[in-house]
Every structure is written in C-alpha cells, then in structure tokens.
OpenMM code with the backbone's topology and positions (N, CA, C; nanometers):
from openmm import Vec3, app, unit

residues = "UNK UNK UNK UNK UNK UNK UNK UNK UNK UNK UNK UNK UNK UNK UNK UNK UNK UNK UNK UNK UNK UNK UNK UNK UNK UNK UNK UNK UNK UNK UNK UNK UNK UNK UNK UNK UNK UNK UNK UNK UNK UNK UNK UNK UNK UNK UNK UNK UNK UNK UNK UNK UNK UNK UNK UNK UNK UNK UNK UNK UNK UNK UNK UNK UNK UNK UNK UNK UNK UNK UNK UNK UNK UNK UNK UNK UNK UNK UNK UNK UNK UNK UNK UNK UNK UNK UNK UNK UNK UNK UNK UNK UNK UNK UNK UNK UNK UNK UNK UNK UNK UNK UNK UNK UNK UNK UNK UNK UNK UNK UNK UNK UNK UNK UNK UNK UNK UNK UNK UNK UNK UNK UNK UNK UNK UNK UNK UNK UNK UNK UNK UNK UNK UNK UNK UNK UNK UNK UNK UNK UNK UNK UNK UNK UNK UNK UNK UNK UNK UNK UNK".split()
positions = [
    Vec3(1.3819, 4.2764, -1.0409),
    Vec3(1.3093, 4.1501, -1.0291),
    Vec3(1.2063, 4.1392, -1.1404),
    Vec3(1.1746, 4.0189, -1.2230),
    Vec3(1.1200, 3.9542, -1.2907),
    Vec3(0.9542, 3.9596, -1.1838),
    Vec3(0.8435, 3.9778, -1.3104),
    Vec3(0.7284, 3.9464, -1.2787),
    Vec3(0.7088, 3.8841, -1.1552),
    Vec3(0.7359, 3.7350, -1.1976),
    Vec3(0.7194, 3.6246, -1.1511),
    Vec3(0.7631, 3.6011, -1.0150),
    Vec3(0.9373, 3.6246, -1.0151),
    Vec3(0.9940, 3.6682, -0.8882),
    Vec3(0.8771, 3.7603, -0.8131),
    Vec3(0.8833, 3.8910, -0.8273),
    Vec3(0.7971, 3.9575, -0.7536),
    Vec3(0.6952, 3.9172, -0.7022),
    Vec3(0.6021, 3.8155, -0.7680),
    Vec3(0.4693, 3.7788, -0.7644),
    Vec3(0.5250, 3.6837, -0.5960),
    Vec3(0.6199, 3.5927, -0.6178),
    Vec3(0.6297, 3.5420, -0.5393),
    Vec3(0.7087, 3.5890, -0.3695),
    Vec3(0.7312, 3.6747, -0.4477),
    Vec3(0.8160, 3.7525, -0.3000),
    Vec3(0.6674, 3.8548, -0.2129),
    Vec3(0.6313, 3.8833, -0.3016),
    Vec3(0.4734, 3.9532, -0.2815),
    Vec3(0.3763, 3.8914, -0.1598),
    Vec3(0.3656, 3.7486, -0.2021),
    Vec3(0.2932, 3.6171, -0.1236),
    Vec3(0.3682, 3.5747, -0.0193),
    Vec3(0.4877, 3.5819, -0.0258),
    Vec3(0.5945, 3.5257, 0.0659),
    Vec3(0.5577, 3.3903, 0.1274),
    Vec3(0.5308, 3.3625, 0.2351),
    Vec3(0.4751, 3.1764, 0.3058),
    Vec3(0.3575, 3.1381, 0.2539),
    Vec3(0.2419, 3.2451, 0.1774),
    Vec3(0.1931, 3.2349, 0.1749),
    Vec3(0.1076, 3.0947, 0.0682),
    Vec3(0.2340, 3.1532, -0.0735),
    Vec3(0.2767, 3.0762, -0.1624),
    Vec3(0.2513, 2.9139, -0.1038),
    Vec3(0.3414, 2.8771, -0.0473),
    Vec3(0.3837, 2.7188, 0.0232),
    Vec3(0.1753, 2.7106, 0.0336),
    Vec3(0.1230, 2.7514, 0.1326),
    Vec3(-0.0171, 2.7058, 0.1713),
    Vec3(-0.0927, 2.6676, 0.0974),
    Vec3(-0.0803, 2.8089, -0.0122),
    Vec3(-0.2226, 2.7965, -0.1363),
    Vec3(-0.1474, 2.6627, -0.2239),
    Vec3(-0.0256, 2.6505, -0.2089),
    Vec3(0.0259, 2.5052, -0.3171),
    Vec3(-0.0025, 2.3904, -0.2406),
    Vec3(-0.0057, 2.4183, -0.1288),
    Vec3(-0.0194, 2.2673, -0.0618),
    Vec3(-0.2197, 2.2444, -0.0665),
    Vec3(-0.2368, 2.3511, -0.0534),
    Vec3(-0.4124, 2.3343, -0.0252),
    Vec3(-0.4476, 2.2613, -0.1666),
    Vec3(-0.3818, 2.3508, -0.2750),
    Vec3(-0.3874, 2.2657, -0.4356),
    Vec3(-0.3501, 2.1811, -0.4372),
    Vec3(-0.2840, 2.1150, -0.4091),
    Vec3(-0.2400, 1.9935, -0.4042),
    Vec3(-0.3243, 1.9013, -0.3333),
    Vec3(-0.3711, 1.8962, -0.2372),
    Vec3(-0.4281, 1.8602, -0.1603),
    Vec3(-0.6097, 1.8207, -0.2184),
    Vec3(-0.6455, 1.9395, -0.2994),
    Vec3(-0.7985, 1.9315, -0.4130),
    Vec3(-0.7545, 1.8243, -0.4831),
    Vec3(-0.6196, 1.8870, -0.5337),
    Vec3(-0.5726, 1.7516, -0.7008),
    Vec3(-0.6207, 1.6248, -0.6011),
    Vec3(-0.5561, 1.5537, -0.5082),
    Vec3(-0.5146, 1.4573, -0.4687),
    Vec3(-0.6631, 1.3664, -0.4523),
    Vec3(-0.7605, 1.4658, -0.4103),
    Vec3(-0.9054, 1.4237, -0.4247),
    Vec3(-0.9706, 1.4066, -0.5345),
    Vec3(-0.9295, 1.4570, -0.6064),
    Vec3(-0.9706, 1.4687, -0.8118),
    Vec3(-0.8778, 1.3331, -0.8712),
    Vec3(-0.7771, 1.3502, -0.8706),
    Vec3(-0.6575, 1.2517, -0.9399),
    Vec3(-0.6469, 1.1429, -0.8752),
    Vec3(-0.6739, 1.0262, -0.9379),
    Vec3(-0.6482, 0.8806, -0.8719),
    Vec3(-0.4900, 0.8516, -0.8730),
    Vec3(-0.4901, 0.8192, -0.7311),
    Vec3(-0.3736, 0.7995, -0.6576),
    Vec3(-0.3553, 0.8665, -0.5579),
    Vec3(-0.2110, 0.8070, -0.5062),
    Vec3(-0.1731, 0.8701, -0.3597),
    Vec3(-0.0283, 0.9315, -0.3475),
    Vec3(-0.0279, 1.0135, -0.4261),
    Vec3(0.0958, 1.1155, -0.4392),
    Vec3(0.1068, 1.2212, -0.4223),
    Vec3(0.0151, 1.3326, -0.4732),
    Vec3(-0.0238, 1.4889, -0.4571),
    Vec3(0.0055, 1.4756, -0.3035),
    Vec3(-0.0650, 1.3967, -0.2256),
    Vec3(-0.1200, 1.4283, -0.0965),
    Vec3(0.0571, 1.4266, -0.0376),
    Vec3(0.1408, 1.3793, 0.0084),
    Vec3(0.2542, 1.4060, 0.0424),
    Vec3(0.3762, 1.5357, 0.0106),
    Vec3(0.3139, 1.5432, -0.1583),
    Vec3(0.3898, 1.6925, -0.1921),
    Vec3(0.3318, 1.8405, -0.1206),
    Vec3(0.1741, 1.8048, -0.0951),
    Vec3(0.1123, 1.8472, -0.0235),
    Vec3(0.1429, 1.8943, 0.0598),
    Vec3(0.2204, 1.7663, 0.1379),
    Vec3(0.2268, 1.8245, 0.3282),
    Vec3(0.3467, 1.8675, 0.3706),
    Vec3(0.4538, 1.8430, 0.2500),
    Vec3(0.5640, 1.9442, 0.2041),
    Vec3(0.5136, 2.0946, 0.1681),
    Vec3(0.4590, 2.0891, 0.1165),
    Vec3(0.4295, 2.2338, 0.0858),
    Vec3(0.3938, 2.2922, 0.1949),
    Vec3(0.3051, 2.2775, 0.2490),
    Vec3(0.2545, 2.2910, 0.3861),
    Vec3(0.3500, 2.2899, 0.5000),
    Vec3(0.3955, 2.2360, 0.5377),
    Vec3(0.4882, 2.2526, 0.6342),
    Vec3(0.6459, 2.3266, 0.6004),
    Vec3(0.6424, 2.3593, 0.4901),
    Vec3(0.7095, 2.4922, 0.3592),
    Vec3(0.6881, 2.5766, 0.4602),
    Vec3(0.5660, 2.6548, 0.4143),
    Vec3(0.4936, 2.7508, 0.4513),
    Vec3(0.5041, 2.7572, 0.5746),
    Vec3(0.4701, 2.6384, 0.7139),
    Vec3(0.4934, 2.6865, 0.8711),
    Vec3(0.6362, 2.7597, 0.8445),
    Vec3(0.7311, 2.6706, 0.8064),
    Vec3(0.8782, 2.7463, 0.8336),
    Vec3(0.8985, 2.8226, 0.7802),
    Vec3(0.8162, 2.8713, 0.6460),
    Vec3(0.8485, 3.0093, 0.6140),
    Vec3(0.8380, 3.0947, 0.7033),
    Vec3(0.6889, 3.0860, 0.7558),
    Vec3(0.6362, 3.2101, 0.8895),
    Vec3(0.7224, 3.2184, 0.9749),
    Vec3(0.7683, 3.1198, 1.0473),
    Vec3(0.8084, 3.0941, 1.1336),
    Vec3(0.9907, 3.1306, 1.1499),
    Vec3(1.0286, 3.1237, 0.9941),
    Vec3(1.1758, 3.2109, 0.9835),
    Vec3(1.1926, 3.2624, 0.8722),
    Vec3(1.2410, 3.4003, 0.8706),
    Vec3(1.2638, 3.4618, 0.7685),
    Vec3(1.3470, 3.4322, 0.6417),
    Vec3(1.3337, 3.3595, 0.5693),
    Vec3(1.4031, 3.3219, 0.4782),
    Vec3(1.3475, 3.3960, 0.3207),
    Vec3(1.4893, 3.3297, 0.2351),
    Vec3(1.4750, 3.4202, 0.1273),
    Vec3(1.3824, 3.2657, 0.0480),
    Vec3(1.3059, 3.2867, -0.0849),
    Vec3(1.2625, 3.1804, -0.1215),
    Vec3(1.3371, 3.1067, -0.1956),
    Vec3(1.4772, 3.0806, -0.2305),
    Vec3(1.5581, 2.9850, -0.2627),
    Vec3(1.5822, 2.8748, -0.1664),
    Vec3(1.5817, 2.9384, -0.0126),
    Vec3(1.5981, 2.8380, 0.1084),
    Vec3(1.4993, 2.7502, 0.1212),
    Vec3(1.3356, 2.8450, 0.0860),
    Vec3(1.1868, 2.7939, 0.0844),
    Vec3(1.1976, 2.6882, -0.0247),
    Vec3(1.2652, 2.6691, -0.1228),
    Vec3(1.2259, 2.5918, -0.2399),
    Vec3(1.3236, 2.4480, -0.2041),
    Vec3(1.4302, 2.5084, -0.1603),
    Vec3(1.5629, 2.3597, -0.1062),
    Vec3(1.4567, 2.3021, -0.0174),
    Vec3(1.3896, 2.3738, 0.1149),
    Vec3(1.3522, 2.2814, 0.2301),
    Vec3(1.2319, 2.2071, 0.1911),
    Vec3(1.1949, 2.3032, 0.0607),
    Vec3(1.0182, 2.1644, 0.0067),
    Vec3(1.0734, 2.1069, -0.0358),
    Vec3(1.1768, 2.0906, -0.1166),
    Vec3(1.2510, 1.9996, -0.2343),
    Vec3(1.2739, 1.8438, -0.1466),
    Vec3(1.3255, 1.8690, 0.0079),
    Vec3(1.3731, 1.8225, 0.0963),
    Vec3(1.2439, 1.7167, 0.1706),
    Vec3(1.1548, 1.8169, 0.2040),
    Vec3(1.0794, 1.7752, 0.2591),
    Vec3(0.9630, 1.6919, 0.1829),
    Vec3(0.9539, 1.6987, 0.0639),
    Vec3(0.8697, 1.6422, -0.0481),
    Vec3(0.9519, 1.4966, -0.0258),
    Vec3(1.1153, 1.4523, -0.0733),
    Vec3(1.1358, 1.3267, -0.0756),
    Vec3(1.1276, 1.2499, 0.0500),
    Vec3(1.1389, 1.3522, 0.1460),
    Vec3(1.1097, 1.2941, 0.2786),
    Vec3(0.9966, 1.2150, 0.3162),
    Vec3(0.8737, 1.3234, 0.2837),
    Vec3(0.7495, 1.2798, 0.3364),
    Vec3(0.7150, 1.1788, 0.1932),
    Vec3(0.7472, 1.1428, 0.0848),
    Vec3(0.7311, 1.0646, 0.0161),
    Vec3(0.7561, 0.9154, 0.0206),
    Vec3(0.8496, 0.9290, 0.1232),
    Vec3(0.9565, 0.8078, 0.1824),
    Vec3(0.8784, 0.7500, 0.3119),
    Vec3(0.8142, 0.8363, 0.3844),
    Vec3(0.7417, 0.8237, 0.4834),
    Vec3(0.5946, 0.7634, 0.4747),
    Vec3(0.5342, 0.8208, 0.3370),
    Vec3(0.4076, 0.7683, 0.3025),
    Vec3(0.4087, 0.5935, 0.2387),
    Vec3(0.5543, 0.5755, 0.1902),
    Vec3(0.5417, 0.4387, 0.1006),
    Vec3(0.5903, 0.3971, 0.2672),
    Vec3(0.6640, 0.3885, 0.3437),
    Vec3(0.6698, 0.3382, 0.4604),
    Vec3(0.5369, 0.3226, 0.5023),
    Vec3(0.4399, 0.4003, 0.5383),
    Vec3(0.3565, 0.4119, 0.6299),
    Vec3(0.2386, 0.2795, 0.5288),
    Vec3(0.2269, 0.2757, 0.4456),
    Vec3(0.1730, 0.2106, 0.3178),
    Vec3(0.1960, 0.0859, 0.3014),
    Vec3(0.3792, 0.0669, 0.3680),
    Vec3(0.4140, -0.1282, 0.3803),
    Vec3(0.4668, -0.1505, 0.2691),
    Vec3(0.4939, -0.0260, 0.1933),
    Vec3(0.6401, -0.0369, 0.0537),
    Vec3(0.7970, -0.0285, 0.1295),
    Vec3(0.9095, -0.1059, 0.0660),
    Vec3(0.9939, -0.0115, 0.1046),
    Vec3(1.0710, 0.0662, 0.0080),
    Vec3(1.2346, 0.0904, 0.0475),
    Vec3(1.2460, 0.1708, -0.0525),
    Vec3(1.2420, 0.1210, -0.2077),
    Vec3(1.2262, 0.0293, -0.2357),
    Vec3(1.2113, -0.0657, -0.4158),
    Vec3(1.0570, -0.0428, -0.4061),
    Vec3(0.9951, 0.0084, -0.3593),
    Vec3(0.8332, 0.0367, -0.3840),
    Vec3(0.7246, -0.0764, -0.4099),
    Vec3(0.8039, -0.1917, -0.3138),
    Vec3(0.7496, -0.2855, -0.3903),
    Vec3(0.6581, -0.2982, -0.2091),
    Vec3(0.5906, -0.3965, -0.2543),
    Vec3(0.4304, -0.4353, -0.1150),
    Vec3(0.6097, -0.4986, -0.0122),
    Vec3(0.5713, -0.4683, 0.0803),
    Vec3(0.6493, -0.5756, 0.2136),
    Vec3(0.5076, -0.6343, 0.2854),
    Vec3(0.5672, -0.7532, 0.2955),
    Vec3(0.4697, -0.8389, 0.3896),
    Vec3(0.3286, -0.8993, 0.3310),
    Vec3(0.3256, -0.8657, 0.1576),
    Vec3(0.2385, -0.8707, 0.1329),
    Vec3(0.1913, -1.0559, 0.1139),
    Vec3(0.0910, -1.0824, 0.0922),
    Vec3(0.0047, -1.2334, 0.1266),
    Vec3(-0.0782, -1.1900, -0.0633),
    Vec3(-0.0814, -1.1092, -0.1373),
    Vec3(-0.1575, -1.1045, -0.2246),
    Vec3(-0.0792, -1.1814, -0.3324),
    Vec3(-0.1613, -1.3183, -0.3914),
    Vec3(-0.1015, -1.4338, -0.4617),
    Vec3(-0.0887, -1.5143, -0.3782),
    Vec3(-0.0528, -1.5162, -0.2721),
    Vec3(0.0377, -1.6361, -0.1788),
    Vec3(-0.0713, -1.6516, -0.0753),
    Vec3(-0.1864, -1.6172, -0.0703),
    Vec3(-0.3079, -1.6545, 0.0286),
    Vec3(-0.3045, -1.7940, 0.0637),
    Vec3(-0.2344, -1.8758, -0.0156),
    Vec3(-0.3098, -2.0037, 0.0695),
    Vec3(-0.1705, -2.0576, 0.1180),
    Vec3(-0.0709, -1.9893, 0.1413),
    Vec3(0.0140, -2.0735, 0.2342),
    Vec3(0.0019, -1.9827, 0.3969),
    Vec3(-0.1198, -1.8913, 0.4411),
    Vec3(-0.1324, -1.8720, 0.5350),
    Vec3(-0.2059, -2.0195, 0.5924),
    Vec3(-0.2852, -2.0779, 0.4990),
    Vec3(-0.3484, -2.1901, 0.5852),
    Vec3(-0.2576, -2.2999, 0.5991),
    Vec3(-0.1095, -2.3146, 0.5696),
    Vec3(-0.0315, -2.4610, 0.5864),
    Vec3(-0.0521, -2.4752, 0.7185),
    Vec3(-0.0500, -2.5977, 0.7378),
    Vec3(-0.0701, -2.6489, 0.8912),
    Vec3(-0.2028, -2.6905, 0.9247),
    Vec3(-0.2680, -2.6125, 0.8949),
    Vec3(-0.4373, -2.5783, 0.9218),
    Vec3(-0.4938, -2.7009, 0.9048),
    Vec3(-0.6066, -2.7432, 0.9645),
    Vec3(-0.7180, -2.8878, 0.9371),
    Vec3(-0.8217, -2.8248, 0.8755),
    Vec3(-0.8918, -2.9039, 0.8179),
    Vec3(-0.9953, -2.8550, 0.7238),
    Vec3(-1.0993, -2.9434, 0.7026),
    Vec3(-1.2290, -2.9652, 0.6762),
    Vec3(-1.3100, -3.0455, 0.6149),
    Vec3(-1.3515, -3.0672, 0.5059),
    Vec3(-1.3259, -3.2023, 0.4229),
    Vec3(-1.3538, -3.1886, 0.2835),
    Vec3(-1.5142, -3.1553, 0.2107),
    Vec3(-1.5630, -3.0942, 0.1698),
    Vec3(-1.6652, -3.0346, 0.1087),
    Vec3(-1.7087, -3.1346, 0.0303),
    Vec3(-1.6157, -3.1040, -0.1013),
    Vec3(-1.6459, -3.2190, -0.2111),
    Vec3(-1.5306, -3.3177, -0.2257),
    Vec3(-1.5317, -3.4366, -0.2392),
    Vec3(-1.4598, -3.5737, -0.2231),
    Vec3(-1.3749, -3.5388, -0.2900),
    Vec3(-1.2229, -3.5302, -0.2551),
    Vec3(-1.1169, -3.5833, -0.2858),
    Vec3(-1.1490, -3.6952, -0.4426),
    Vec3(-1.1319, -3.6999, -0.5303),
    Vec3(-1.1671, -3.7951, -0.6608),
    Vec3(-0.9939, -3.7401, -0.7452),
    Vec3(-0.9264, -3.8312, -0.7753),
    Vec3(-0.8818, -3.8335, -0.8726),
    Vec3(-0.7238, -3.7060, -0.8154),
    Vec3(-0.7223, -3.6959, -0.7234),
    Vec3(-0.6684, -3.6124, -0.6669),
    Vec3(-0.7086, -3.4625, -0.6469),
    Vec3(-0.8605, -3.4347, -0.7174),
    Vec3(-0.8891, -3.3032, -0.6653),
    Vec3(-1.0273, -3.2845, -0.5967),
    Vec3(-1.0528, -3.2318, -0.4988),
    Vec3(-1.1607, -3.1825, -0.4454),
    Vec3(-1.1536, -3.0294, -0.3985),
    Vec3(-1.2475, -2.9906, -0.3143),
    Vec3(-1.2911, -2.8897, -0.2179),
    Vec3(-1.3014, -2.8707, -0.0876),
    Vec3(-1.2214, -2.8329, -0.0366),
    Vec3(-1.2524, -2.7759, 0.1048),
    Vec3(-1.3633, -2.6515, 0.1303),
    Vec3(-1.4347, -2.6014, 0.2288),
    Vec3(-1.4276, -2.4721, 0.2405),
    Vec3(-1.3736, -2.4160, 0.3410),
    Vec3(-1.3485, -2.3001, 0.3152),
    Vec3(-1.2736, -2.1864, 0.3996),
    Vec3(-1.3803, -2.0899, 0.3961),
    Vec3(-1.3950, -2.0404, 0.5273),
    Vec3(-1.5360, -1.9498, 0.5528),
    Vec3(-1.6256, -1.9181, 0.4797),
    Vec3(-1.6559, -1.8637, 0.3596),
    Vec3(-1.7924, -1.8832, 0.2776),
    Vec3(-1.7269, -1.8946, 0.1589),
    Vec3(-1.6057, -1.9341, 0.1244),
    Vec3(-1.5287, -1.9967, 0.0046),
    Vec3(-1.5306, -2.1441, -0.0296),
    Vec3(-1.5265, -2.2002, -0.1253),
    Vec3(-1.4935, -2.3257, -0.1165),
    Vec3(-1.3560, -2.3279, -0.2099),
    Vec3(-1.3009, -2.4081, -0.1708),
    Vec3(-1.1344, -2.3876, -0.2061),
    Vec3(-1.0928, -2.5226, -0.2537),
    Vec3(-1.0234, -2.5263, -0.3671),
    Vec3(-0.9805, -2.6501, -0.4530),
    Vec3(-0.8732, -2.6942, -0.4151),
    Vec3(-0.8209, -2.8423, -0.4008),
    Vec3(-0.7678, -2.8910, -0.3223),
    Vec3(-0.6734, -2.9991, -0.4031),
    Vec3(-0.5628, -3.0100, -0.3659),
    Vec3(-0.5246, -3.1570, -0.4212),
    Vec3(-0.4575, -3.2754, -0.3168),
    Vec3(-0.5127, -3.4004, -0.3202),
    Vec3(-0.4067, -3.4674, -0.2870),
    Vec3(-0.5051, -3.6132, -0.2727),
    Vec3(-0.4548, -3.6947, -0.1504),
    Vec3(-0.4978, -3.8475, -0.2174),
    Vec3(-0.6707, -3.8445, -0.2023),
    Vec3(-0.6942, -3.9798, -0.2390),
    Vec3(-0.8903, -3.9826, -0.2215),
    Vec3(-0.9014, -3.9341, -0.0867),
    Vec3(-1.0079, -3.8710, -0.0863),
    Vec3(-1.0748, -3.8859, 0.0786),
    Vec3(-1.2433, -3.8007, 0.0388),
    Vec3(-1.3090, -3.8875, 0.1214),
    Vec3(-1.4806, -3.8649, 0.1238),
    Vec3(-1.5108, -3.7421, 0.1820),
    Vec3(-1.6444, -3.6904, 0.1390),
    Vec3(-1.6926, -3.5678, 0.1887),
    Vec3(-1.6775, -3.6180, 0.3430),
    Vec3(-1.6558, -3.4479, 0.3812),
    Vec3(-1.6484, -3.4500, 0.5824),
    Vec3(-1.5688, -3.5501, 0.6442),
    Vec3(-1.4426, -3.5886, 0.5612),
    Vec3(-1.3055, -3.6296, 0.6208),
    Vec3(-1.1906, -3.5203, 0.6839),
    Vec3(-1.1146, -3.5617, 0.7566),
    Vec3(-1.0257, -3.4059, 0.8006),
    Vec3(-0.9114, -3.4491, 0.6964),
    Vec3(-0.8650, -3.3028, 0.6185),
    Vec3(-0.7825, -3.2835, 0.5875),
    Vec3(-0.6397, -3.1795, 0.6518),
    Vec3(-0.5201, -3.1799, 0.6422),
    Vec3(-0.4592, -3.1112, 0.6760),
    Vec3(-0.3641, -3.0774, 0.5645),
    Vec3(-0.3472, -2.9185, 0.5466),
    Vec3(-0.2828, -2.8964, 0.4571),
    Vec3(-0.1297, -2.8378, 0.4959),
    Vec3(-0.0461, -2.9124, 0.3890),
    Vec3(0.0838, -2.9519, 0.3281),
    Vec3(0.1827, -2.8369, 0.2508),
    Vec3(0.0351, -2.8004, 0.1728),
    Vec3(0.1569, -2.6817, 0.0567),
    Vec3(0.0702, -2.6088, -0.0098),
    Vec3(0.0712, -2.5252, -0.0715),
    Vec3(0.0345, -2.5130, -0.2242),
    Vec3(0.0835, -2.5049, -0.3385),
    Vec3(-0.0623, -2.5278, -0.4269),
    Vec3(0.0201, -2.5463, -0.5939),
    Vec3(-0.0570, -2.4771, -0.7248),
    Vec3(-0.0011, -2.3593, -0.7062),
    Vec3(-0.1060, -2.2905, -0.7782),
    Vec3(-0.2132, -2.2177, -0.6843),
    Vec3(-0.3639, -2.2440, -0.7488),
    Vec3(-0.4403, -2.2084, -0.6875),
    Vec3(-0.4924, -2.3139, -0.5622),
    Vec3(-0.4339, -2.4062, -0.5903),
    Vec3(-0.4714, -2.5281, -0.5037),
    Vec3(-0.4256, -2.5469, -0.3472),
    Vec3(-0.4830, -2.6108, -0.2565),
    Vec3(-0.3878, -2.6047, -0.1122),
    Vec3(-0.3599, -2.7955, -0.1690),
    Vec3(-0.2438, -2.8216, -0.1103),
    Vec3(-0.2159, -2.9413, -0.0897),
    Vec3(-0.2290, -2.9865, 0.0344),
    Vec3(-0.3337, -3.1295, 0.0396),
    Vec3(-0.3438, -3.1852, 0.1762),
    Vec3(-0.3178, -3.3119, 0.1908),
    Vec3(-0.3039, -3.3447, 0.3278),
    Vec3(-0.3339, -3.4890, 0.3169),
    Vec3(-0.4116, -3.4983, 0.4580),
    Vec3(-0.4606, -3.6643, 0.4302),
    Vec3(-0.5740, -3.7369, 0.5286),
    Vec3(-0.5692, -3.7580, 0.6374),
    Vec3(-0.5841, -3.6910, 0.7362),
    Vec3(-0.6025, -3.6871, 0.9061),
    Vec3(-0.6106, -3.8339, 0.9495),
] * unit.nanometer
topology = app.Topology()
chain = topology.addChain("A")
for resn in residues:
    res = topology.addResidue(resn, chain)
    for name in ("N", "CA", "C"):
        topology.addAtom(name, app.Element.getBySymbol(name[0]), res)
C-alpha cells in the first residue's frame, strides 16, 4: 500500500467525519449553498462506515451516491427543480399577484398613467383618467406597471 492508501485505511470512518466537518467550516467561509450537502454526504459516509465494515472503495461509491442525492434534495427543499431553475417563483412577475385586486388611486390617472399604493409602496399604473381616491381594479400588467380600470 501507497502512503496515501495507508493514511486512509489508518483513519478508516473516521476520514468521512473530519471531511464532512470541513466541509461544513468551508460552507460558512464560502458564499453559497453547496459545501453544506457534500457535507452531509460525507457525514452520513462515515455513520455507515462505523456502522459496517466496509473496504473504502464501497465508502467512496456510497458518498459519491449520497452527495448527488442529498444535492437533489437541497435544490428540492430550496423550490429548484431538476433544471435548477426557481419553481413557483413571483420574482419579476410581482404584480400579477394583485390581478383582480381593488385599489385606490394615489396620484390621478392623467394621460394614462398614475399611482396606486400598495402597502408603503406607491405603484405606477396605467389605464383610463380617473381622480385621486377613485377605486381602481386591476386587469394586467405591463412591464412595471399594473393595468386598471375604473370601479
């Protein structure tokens, strides 16, 4: 056996812990959220090492295993799916949670644009004239704009 080999047969489960605990420092040092899952592969490496006698080729398949696993599990748990992309996400598309919604105009409807506000926002608006503290109800959006019309 090679150094290295030895070194690691030496440590035996022990190996898996001290990598996952490192991993686990990085993950607090390094911006992002990745270490922390290879992490809990490593870590749970190490229970099944203790826990069955294996040679460390088996130890290296079941992190290998358990790394894409719990990686798959964290973008799940996170609201990615597997294309890593946001599910369910509203970021950009905020103002078609308010379609339907009534509203009060802030600043007058002029020319087709005014202001509503939305809780300590005031929010730009398009659609026909209407005077401050008329009800609006909104239609669509366009852009940054909600589209309404006159109650």
């Amino acid at each position: 056996m090679g150094p290295l080999t030895s070194y690691f047969a030496e440590f035996g489960a022990w190996n898996w812990l001290i990598f996952g605990a490192l991993l686990f420092i990085l993950e607090a040092v390094v911006p992002g959220v990745f270490l922390i899952w290879f992490g809990v592969a490593a870590i749970v490496t190490g229970i099944i090492a203790f826990a069955v006698d294996i040679g460390w080729q088996a130890e290296l398949l079941i992190f290998m295993v358990l790394a894409v696993l719990s990686v798959f599990a964290g973008l799940k748990m996170a609201g990615y799916g597997l294309s890593g992309e946001e599910q369910n996400s509203n970021l950009g598309h905020r103002g078609e949670r308010y379609v339907g919604q009534e509203f009060i105009i802030e600043e007058p409807i002029r020319n087709g644009r005014g202001k509503v506000r939305l809780g300590d926002t005031l929010w730009p608006v398009k659609g026909g004239d209407a005077d401050k503290g008329a009800t609006v109800r909104v239609t669509g959006v366009d852009g940054n704009a909600l589209v309404v019309e006159v109650v």
